[in-house]
C-alpha positions as CSV (number, residue, x, y, z in Angstrom):
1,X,-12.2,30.3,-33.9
2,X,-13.7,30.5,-30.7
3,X,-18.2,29.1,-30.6
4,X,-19.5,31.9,-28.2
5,X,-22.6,30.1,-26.2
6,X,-26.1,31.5,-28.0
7,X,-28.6,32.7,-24.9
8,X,-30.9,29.7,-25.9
9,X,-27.8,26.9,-25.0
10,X,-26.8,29.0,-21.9
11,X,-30.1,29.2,-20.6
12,X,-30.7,25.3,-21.5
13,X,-27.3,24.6,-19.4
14,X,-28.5,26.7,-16.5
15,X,-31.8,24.5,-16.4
16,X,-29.6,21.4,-16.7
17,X,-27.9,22.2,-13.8
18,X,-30.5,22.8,-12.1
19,X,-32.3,19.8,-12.8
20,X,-29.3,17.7,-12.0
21,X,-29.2,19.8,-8.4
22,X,-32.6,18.9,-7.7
23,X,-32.2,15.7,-8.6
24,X,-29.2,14.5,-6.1
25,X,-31.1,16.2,-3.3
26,X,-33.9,13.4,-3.8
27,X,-30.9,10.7,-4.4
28,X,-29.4,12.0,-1.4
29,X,-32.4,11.5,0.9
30,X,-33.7,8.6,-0.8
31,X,-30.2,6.5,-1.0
32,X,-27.2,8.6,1.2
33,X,-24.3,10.4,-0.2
34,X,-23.1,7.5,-2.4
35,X,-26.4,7.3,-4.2
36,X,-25.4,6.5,-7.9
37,X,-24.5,9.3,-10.4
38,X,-26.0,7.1,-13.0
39,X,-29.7,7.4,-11.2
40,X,-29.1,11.4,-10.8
41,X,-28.2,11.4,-14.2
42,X,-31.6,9.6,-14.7
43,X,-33.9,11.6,-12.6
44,X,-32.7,14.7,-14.1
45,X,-33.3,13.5,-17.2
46,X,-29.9,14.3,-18.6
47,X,-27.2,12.4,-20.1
48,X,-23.7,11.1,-17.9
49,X,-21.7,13.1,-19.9
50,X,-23.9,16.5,-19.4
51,X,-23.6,15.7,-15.3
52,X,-20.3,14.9,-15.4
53,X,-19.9,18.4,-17.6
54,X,-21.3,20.4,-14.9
55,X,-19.6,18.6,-12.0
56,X,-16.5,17.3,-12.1
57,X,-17.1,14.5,-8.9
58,X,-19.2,13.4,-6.6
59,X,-17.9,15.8,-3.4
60,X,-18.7,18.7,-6.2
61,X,-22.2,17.9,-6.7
62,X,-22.8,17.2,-2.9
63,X,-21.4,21.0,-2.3
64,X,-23.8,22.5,-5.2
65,X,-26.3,20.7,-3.1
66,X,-25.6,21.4,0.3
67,X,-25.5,25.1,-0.8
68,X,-28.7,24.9,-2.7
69,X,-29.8,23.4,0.5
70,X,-29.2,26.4,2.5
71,X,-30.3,28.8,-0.2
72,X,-33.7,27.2,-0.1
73,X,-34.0,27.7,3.7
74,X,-32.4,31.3,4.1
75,X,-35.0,32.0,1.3
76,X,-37.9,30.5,3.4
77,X,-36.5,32.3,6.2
78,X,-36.6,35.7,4.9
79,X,-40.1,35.4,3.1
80,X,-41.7,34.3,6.5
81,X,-39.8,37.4,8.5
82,X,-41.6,39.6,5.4
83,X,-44.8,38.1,4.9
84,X,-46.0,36.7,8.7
85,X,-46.5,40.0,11.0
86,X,-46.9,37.7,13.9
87,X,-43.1,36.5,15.0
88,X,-44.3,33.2,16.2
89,X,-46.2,32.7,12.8
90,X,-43.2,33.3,11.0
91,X,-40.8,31.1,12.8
92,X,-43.6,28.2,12.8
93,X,-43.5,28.7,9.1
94,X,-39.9,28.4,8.8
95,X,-39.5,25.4,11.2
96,X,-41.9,23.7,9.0
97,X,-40.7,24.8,5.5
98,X,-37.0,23.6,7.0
99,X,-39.0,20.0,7.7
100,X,-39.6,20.1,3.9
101,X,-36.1,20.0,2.7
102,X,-35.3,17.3,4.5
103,X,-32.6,18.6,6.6
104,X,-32.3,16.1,9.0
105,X,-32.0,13.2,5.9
106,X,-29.3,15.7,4.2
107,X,-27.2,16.3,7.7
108,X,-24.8,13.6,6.2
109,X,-23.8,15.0,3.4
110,X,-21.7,17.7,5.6
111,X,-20.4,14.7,7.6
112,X,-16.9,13.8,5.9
113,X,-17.9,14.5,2.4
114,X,-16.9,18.3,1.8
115,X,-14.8,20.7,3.1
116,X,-16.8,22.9,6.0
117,X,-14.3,25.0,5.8
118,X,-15.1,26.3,1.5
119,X,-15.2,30.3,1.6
120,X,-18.8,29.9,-0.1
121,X,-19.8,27.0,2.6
122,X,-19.1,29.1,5.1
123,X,-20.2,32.7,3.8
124,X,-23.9,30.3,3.6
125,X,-24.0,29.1,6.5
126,X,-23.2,32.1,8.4
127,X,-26.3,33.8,6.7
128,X,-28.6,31.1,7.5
129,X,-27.5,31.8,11.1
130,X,-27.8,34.9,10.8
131,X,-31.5,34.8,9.9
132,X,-32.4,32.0,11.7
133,X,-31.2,33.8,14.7
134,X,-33.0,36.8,14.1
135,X,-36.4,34.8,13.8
136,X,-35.9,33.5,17.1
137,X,-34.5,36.7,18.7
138,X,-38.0,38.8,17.4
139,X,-40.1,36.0,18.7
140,X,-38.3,36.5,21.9
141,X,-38.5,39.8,22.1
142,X,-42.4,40.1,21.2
143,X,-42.5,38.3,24.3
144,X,-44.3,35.0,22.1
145,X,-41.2,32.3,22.8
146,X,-39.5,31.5,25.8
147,X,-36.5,32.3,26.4
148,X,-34.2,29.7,27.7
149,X,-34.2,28.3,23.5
150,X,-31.1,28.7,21.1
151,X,-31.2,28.8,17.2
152,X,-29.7,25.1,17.7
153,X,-32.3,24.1,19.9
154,X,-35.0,24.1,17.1
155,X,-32.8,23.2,14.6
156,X,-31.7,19.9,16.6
157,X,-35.3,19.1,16.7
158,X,-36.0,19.6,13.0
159,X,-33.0,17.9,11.4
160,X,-34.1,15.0,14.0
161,X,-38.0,14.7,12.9
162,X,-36.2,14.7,9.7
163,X,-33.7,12.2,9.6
164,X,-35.5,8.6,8.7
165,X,-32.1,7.9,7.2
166,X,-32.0,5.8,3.8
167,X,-32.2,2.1,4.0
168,X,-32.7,1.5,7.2
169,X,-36.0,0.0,6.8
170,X,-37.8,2.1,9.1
171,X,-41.5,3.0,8.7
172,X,-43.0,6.3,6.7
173,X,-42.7,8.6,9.1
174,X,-43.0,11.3,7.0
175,X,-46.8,12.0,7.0
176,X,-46.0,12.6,11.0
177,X,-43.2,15.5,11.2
178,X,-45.6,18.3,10.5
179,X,-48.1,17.3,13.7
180,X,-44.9,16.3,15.7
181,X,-43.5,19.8,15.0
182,X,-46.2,21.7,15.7
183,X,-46.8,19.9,19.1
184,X,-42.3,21.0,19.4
185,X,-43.7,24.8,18.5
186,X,-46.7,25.2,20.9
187,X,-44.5,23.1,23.6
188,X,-42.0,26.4,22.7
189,X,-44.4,29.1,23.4
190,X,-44.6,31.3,27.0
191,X,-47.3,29.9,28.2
192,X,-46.4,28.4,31.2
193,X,-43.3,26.9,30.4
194,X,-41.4,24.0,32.3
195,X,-38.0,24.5,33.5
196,X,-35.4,22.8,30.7
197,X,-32.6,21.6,32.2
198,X,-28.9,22.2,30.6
199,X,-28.7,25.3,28.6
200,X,-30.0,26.5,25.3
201,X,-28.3,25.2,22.2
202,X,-26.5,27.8,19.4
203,X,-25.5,27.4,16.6
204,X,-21.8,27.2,17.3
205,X,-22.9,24.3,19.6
206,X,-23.8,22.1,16.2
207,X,-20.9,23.6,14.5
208,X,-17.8,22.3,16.8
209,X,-16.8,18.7,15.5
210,X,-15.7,15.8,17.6
């Protein structure tokens, strides 16, 4: 006889899930990709057997997270292009909500770990470049950033004021990104701009691998 899942234990999986999600994104930053499945098991406040239920091995969780990851940001992205009528206001607000998931700390976890090429890593990415892109492109165009910038360009200097990376010692700098970034934003208005030299940075530019 076959148990059919009541909508009480389905909807008490889902938050598991999600909790152990949430959790290896704090493991991740705090400790690297090889941060134990025991602690994640921990923070989340489940079981080994109920993480180990929802994801098979480490490279799993690390793609549930990277694509949470991105989720998060294309989210921020498009409640910014909705809610901010001022195109600089809403890329600011992005750049700085980006800071906040730790991209920079999390770049590592693409580096080796999973497959870049997954249909669903890809579909994800290509939609966070998407909107990305089109916050820079109406900043542009309302005449509000300069225009010798690329999508990569900011990202590069987000995932870099985010990157501390774990164990290294290094000081809290976290209570500095958001003042170091905004000095990045205003430094990317029109106003008077100084010549950059190379050339703007895309995103294809951060995608091509050594």
């Amino acid at each position: 006889m076959t148990t059919v899942a009541t909508p009480r234990r389905r909807a008490d999986a889902t938050r598991n899930r999600a909790r152990i999600v949430a959790a290896a994104r704090e493991a991740f930053v705090d400790h690297g990709a090889m941060a134990p499945l025991d602690e994640i098991a921990r923070r989340a406040g489940v079981g080994n057997a109920t993480l180990y239920r929802n994801f098979a091995d480490r490279r799993t969780l690390i793609q549930q997270v990277t694509l949470a990851v991105i989720e998060r940001i294309m989210a921020h992205a498009h409640a910014a292009t909705a809610e901010e009528p001022d195109s600089f206001a809403a890329l600011s607000r992005f750049v700085h909500a980006a800071a906040d998931e730790r991209i920079g700390a999390l770049c590592s976890l693409l580096s080796g770990t999973i497959d870049p090429n997954d249909p669903e890593l890809v579909d994800a990415r290509a939609e966070m470049k998407q909107v990305t892109e089109d916050l820079i492109t109406r900043a542009q165009d309302d005449g509000l950033l300069r225009t010798d910038i690329g999508a990569g360009d900011v990202l590069v200097a987000v995932s870099q004021l985010t990157r501390p990376l774990p164990g290294t010692g290094c000081l809290d700098l976290d209570q500095f990104v958001h003042r170091h970034l905004q000095l990045l934003l205003d430094g990317l208005r029109t106003v008077a701009p100084s010549p950059l030299p190379g050339r703007a940075v895309t995103l294809e530019d951060l995608s091509r691998r050594a």
